[in-house]
VODO-214179 format. One record per atom (N, C-alpha, C): y, z, x. Coordinates in steps of 0.02 Angstrom, whole numbers, padded with zeros to 5 digits, always signed. Layout:
# VODO-214179
YZX/...
//
This chain:
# VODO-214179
+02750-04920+00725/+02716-04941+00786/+02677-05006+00776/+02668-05019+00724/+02625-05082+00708/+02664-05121+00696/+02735-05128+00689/+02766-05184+00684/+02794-05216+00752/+02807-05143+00792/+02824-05154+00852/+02745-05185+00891/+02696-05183+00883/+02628-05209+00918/+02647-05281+00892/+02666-05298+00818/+02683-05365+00808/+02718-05406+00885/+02780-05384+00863/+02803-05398+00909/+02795-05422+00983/+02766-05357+01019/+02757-05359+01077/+02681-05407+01081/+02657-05434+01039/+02581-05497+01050/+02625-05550+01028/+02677-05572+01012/+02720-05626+01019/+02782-05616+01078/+02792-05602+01089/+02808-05578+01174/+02772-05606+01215/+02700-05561+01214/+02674-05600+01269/+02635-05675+01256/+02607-05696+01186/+02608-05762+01160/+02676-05799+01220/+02730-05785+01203/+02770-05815+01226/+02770-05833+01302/+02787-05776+01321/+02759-05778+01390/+02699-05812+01440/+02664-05801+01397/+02594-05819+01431/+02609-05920+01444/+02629-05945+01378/+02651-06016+01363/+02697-06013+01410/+02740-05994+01460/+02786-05994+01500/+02767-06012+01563/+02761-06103+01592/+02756-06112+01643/+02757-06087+01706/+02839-06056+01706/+02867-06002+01745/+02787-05951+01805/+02764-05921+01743/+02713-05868+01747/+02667-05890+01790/+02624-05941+01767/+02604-05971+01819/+02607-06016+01875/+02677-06047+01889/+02692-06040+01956/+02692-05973+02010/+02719-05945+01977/+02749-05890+02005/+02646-05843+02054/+02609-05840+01977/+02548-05807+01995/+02509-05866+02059/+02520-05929+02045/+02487-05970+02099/+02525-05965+02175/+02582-05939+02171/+02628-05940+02224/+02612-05871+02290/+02599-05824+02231/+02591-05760+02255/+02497-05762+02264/+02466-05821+02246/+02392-05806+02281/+02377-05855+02340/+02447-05916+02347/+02440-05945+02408/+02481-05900+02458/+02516-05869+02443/+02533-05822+02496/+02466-05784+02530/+02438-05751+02487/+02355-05709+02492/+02333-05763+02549/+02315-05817+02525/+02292-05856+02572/+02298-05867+02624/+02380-05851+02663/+02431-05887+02700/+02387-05806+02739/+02417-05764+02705/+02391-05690+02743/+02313-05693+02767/+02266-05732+02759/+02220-05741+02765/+02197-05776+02816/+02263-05832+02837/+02256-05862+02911/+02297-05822+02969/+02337-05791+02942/+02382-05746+02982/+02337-05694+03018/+02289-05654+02961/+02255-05615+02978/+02193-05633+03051/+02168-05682+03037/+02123-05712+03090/+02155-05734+03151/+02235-05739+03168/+02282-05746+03206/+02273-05666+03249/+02284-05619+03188/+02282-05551+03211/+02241-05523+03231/+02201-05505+03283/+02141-05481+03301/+02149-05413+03301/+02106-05402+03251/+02086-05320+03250/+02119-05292+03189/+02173-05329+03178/+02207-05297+03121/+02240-05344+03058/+02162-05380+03049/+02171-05428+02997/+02180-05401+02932/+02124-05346+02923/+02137-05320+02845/+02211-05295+02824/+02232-05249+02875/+02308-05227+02893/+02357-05281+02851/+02349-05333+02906/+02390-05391+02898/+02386-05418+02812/+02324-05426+02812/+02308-05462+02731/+02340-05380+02650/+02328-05328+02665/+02339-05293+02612/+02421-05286+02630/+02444-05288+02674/+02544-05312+02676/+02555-05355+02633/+02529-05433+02678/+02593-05488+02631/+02544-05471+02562/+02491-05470+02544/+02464-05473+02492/+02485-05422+02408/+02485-05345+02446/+02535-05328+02407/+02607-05333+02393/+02655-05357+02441/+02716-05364+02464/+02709-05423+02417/+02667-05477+02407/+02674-05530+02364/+02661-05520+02308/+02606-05466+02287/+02624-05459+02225/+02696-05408+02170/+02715-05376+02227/+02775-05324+02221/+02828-05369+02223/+02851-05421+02242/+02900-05475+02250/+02888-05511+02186/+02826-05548+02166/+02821-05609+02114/+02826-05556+02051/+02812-05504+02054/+02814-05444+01988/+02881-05438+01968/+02918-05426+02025/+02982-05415+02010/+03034-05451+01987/+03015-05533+02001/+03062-05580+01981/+03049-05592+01909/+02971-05572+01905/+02948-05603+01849/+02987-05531+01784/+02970-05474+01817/+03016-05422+01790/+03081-05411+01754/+03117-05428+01829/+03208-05452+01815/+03214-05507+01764/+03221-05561+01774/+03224-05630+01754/+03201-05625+01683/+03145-05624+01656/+03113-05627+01604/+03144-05542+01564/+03125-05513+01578/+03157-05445+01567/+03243-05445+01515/+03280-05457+01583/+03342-05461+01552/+03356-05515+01479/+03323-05584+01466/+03333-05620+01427/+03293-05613+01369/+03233-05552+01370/+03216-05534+01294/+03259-05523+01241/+03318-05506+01255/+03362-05470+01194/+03395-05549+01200/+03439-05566+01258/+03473-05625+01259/+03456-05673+01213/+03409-05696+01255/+03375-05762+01219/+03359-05749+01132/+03336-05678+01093/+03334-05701+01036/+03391-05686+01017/+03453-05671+01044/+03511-05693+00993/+03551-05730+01000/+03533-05770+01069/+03565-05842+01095/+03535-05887+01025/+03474-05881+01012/+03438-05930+00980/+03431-05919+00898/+03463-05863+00868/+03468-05826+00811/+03399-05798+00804/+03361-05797+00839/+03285-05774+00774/+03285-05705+00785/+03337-05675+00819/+03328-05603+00802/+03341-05599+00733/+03417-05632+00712/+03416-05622+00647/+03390-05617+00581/+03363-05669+00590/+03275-05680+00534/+03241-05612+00553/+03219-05590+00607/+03170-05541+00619/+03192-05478+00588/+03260-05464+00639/+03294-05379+00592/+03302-05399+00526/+03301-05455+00475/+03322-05446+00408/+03245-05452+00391/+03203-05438+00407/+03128-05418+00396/+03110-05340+00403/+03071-05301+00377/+03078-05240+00387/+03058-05200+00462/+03099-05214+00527/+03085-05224+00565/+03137-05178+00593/+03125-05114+00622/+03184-05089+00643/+03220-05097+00722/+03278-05091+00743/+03301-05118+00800/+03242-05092+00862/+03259-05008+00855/+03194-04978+00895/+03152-05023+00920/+03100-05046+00868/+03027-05074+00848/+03063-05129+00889/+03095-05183+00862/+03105-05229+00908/+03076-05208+01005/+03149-05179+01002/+03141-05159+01084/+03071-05152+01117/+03049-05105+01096/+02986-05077+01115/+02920-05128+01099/+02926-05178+01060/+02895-05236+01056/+02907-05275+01114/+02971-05293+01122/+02979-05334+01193/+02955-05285+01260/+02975-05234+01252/+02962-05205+01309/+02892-05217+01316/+02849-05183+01282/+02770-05199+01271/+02740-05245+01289/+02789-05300+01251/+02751-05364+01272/+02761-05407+01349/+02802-05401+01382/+02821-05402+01433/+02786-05374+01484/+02781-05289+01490/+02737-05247+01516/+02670-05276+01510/+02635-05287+01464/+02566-05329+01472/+02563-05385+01487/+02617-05426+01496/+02619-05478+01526/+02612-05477+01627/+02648-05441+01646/+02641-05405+01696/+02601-05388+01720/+02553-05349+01648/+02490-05313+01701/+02415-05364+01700/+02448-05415+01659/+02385-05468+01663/+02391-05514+01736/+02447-05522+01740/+02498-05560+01796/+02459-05538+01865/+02465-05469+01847/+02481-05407+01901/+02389-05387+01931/+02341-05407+01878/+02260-05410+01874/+02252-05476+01901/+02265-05524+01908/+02264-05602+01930/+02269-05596+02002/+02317-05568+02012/+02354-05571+02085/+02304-05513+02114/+02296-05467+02109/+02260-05413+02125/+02188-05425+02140/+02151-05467+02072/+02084-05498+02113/+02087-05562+02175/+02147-05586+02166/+02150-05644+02224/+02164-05570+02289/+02186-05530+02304/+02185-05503+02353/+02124-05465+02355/+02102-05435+02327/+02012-05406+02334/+01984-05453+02340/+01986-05526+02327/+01923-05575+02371/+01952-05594+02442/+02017-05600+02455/+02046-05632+02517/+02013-05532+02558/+02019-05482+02536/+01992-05417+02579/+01911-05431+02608/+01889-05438+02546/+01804-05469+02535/+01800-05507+02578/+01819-05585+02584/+01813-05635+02635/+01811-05589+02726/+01851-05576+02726/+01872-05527+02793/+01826-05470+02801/+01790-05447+02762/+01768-05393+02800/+01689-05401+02774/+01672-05430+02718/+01602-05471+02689/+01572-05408+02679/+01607-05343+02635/+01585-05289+02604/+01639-05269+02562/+01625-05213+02519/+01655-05184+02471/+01649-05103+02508/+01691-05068+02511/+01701-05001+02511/+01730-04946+02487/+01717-04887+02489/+01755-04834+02442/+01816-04832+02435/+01844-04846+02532/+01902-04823+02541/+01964-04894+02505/+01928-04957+02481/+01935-05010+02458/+01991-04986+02386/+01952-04940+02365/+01983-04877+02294/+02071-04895+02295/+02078-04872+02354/+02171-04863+02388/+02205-04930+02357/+02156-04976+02366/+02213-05045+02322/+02207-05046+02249/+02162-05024+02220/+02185-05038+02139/+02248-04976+02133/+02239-04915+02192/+02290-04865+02151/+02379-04911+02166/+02371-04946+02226/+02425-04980+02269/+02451-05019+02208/+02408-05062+02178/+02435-05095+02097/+02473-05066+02063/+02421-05009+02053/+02448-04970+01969/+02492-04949+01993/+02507-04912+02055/+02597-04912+02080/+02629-04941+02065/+02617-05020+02082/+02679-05074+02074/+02677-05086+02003/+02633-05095+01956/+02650-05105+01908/+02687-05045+01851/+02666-04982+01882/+02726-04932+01858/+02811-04926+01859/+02797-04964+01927/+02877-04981+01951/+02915-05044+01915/+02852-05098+01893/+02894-05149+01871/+02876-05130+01802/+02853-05081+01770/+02882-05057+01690/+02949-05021+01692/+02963-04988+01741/+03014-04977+01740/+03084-05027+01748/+03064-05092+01811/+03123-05126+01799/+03138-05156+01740/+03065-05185+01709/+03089-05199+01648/+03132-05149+01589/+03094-05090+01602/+03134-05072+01550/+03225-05055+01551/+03262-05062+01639/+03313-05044+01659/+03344-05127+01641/+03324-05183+01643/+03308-05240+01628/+03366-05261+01539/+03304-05217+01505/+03315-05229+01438/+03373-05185+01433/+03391-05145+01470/+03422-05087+01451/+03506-05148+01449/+03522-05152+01505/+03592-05183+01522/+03598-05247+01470/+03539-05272+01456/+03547-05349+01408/+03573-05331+01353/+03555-05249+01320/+03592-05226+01282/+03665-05230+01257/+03688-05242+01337/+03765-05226+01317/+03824-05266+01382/+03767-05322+01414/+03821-05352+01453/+03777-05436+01467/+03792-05476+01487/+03788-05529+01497/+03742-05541+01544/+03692-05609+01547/+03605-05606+01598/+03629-05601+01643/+03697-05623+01668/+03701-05599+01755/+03721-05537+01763/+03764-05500+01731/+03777-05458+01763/+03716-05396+01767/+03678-05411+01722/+03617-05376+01689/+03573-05368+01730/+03570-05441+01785/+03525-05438+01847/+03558-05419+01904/+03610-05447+01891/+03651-05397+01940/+03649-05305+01965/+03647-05292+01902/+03627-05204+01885/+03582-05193+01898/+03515-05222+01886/+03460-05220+01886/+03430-05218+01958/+03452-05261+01995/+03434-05279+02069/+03471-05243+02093/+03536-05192+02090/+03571-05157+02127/+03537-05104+02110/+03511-05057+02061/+03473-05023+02048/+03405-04994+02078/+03376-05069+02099/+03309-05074+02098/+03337-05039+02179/+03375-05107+02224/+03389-05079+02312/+03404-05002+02302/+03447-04966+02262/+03476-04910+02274/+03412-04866+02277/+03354-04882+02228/+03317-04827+02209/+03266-04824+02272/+03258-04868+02310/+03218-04873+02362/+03250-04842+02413/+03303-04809+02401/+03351-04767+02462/+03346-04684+02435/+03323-04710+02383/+03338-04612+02375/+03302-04562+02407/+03254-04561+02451/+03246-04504+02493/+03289-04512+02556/+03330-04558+02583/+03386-04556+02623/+03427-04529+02590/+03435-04526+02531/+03508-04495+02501/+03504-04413+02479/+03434-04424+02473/+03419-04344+02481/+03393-04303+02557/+03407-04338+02603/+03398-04306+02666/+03455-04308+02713/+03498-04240+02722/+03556-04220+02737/+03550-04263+02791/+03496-04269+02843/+03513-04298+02902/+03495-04391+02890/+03469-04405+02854/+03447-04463+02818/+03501-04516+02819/+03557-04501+02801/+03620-04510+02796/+03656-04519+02843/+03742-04531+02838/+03791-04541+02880/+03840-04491+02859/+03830-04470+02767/+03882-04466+02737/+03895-04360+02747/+03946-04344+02738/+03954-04269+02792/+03992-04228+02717/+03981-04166+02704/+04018-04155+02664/+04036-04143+02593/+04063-04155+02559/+04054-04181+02480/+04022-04258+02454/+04039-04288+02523/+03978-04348+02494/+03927-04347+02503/+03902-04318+02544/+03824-04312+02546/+03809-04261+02475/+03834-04217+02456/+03817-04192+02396/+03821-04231+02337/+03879-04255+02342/+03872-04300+02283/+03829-04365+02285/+03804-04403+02357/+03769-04435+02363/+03680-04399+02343/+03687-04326+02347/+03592-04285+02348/+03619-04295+02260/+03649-04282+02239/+03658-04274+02171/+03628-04341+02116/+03656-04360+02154/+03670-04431+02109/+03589-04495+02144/+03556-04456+02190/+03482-04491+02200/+03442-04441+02120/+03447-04391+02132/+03430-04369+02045/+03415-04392+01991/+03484-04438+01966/+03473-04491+01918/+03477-04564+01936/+03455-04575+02011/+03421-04667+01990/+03349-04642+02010/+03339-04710+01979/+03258-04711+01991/+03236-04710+02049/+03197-04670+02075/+03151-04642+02132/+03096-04711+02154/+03118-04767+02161/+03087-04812+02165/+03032-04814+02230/+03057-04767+02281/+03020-04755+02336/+02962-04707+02323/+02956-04669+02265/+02886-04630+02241/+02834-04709+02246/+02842-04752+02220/+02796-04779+02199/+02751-04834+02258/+02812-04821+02353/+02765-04885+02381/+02725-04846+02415/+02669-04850+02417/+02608-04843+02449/+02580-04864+02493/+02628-04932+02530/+02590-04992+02563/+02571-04978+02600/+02590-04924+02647/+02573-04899+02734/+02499-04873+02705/+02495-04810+02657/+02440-04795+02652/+02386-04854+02628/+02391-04891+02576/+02332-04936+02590/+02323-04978+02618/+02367-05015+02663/+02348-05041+02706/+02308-05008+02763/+02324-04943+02786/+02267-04902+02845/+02215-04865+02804/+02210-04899+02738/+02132-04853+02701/+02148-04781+02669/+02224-04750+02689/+02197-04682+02678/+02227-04698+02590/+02149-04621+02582/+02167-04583+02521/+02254-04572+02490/+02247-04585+02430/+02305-04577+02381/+02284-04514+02325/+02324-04443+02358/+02314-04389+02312/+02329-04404+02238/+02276-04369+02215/+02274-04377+02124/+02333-04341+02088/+02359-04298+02135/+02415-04258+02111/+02478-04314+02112/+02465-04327+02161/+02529-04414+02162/+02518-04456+02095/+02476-04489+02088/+02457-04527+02062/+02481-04482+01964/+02461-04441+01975/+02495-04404+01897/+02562-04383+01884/+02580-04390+01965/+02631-04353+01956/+02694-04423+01950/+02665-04498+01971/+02713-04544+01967/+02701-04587+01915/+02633-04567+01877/+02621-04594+01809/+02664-04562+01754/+02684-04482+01753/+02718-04434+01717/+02801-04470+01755/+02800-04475+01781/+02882-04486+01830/+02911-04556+01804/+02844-04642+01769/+02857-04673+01767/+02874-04673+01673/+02834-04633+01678/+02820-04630+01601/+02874-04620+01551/+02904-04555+01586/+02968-04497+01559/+03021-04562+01548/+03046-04569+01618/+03097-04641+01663/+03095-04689+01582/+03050-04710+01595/+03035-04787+01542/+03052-04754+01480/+03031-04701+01447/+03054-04668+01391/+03129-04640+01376/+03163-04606+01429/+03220-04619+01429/+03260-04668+01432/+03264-04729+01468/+03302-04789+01466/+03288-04815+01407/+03236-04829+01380/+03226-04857+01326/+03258-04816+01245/+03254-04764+01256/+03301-04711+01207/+03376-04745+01225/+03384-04756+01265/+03466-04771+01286/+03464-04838+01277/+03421-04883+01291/+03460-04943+01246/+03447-04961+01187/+03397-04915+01149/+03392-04907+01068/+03470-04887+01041/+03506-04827+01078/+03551-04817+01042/+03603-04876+01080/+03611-04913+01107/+03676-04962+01145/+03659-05027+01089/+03591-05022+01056/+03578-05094+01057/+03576-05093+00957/+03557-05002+00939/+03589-04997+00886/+03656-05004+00851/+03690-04984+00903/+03778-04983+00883/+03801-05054+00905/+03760-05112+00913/+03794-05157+00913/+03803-05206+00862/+03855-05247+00872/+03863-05280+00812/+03835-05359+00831/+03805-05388+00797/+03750-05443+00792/+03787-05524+00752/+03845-05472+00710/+03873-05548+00675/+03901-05586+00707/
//
């Protein structure tokens, strides 16, 4: 685990030095802003207005930053050989992975803390108080940023064993599908009659439940986010990320590097 912590603080070293990052974080707090004139457009339902695009912007700039960066951890160090140097160090493939993953994931949630206080002051500005029910947006975060540990880790998973496009390709077909799965689990939800709808309830099972994690309706109207949720999609994100990542330990073990 300490080699893999290596790792994953040169990860995000890396990252952090990545122009990219901060475009992307300045992009998603002039949006905040943009929501901020929109909101004063909106009478009565400015805060409404502002915790939408505001999370919606940070759930969008997370995700590119997710995909994109995500898929080319494995790529990029063996486009560039320094995996090689690294695994002929006592460094096991595992440890690798879970280093990038790591480091990435905290890259994210620093990303993901940036963007998050630019929308608690653009809330602040608008309403010129702090309140309890205020609570609902840090949980609205730790949602999204559960969800984008997971793309990353579905991310790293495909770089394993196919090429950066098709990798985002998978990745982004994945991500849409998983935001359908309580349609695919609701007989009437559907179109499909029959053995496909079973095999369609079946098969929402194993993709990711990506729709556990949006919250937006609720914090945008203030309400409470049960604690039973909240454990129950931290345990849901947790398991998820631990399994994929078992699976491209072994795809990324059996491969050949020469």
């Amino acid at each position: 685990m300490k080699r893999a912590g290596v790792v994953a603080l040169n990860t995000f070293r890396e990252a952090v030095r990545d122009r990219v990052l901060y475009n992307l974080v300045f992009f998603a707090l002039l949006m905040m802003a943009a929501a901020i004139l929109v909101g004063q457009i909106s009478i009565g339902i400015e805060q409404m207005v502002i915790v939408n695009l505001g999370l919606s912007a940070i759930s969008l700039i997370g995700l590119l930053i997710a995909v994109f960066i995500g898929v080319g951890l494995v790529h990029k160090e063996i486009d560039k050989r320094t995996l090689y140097a690294l695994l002929a160090k006592p460094v096991r493939r595992w440890e690798f992975l879970l280093g990038k993953f790591g480091g990435l994931v905290l890259t994210l949630a620093v990303n993901t803390a940036a963007m998050a206080a630019g929308l608690f002051l653009a809330v602040m500005y608008i309403k010129h108080s702090v309140e309890r029910s205020d609570a609902v947006l840090l949980v609205a975060v730790y949602f999204i940023l559960l969800k984008l540990a997971l793309v990353v880790a579905l991310a790293m998973l495909f770089s394993c064993f196919t090429t950066p496009l098709l990798a985002i390709l998978f990745t982004t077909g994945l991500y849409v599908a998983g935001m359908f799965v309580p349609q695919l689990r609701d007989p009437q939800g559907n179109m499909l009659t029959g053995g496909a709808a079973t095999l369609a309830r079946w098969f929402s099972y194993v993709l990711p439940n990506f729709a556990n994690f949006d919250v937006m309706a609720a914090a945008a109207h203030g309400r409470a986010i049960p604690r039973a949720l909240v454990l129950q999609d931290t345990l849901y994100g947790a398991l998820y990320c631990a399994i994929v990542l078992a699976a491209a330990t072994v795809v990324f073990s059996r491969r050949d590097l020469k």
